[in-house]
C-alpha positions as CSV (number, residue, x, y, z in Angstrom):
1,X,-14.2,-6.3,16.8
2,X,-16.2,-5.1,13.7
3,X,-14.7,-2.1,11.7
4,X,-17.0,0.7,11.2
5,X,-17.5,1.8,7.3
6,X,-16.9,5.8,7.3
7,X,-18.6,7.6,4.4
8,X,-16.0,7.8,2.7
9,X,-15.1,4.7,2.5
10,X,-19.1,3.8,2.0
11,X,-18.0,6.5,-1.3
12,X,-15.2,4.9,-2.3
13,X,-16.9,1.2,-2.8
14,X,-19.2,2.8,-4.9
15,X,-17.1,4.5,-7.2
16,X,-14.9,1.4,-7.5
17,X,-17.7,-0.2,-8.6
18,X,-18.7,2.8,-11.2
19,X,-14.8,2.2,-12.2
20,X,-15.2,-1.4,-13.0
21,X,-18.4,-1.1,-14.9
22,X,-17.2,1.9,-17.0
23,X,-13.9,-0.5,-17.3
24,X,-16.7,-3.2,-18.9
25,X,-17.8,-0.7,-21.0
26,X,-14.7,0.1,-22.7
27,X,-13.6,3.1,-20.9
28,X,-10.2,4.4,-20.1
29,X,-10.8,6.1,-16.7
30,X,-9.3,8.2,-14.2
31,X,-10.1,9.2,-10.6
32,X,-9.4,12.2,-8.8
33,X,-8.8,10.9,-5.4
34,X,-10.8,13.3,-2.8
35,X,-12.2,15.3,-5.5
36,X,-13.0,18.6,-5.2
37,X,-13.9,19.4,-8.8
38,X,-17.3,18.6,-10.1
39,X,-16.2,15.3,-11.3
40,X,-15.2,12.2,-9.6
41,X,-14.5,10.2,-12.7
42,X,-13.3,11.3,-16.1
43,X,-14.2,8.1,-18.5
44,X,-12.6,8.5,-22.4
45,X,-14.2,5.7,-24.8
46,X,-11.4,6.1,-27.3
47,X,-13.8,4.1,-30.0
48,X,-16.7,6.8,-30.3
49,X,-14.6,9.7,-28.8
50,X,-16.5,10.3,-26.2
51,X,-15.5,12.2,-22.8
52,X,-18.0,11.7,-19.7
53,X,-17.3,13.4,-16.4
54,X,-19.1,11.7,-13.5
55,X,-19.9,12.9,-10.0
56,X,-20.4,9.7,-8.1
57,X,-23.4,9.8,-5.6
58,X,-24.5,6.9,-3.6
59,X,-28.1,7.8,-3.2
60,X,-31.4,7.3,-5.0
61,X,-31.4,9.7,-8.1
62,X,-34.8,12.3,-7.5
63,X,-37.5,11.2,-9.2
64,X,-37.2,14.9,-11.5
65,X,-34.0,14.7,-12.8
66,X,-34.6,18.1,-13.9
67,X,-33.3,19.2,-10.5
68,X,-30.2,17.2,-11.1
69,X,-28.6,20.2,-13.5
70,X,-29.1,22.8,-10.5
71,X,-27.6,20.4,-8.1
72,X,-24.6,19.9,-10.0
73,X,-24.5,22.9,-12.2
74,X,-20.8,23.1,-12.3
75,X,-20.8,20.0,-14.1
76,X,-23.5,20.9,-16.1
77,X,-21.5,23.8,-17.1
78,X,-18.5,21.7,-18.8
79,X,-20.6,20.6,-21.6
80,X,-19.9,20.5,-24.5
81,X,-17.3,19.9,-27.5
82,X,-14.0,20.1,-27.0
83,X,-10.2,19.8,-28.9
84,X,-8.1,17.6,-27.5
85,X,-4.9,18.1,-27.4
86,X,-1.9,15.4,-26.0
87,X,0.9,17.0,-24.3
88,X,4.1,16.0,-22.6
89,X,5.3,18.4,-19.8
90,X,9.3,17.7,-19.2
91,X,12.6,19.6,-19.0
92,X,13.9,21.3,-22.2
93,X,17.2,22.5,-21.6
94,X,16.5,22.4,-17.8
95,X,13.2,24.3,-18.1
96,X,9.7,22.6,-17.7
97,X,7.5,23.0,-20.8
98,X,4.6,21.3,-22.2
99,X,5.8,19.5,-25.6
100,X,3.2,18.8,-28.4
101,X,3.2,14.9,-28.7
């Protein structure tokens, strides 16, 4: 008996594979399982300090990317520079905070 592959998990194969090659590339990545954000995948290339968020498709990209910016405008609308800032959220006298690290 043959298992049927569900879109998601016809979704999930390809952004394990997005994953791996971002991993190649020197990428520290993250994945925001069942995403409902714009992004799929946050990649952080600590060597150029570079950020990408990625919305993982697996289709054919449109021939006029042009219409990929309407598609995924919300995405479109986080760019830009940004200050980053590493934080520690933990108990301080039995209160949760975030702690500059």
């Amino acid at each position: 008996m043959s298992q049927k592959t569900t879109p998601y998990k016809k979704g999930y194969q390809v952004e394990h594979f997005c994953r791996e090659k971002l991993r190649e590339m020197g990428a520290l990545v993250i994945r925001s399982s069942r995403s409902l954000g714009p992004a799929d995948i946050i990649a952080i290339f600590p060597e150029n300090k570079e950020i990408w968020l990625i919305q993982v498709k697996q289709e054919d990209a449109p021939a006029d990317q042009s219409r990929l910016a309407e598609r995924f405008k919300d995405l479109k609308a986080l760019e830009g520079e940004y200050k980053v800032k590493p934080k520690a959220f933990m108990r301080v006298k039995g209160k949760y905070q975030f702690i500059d690290i």
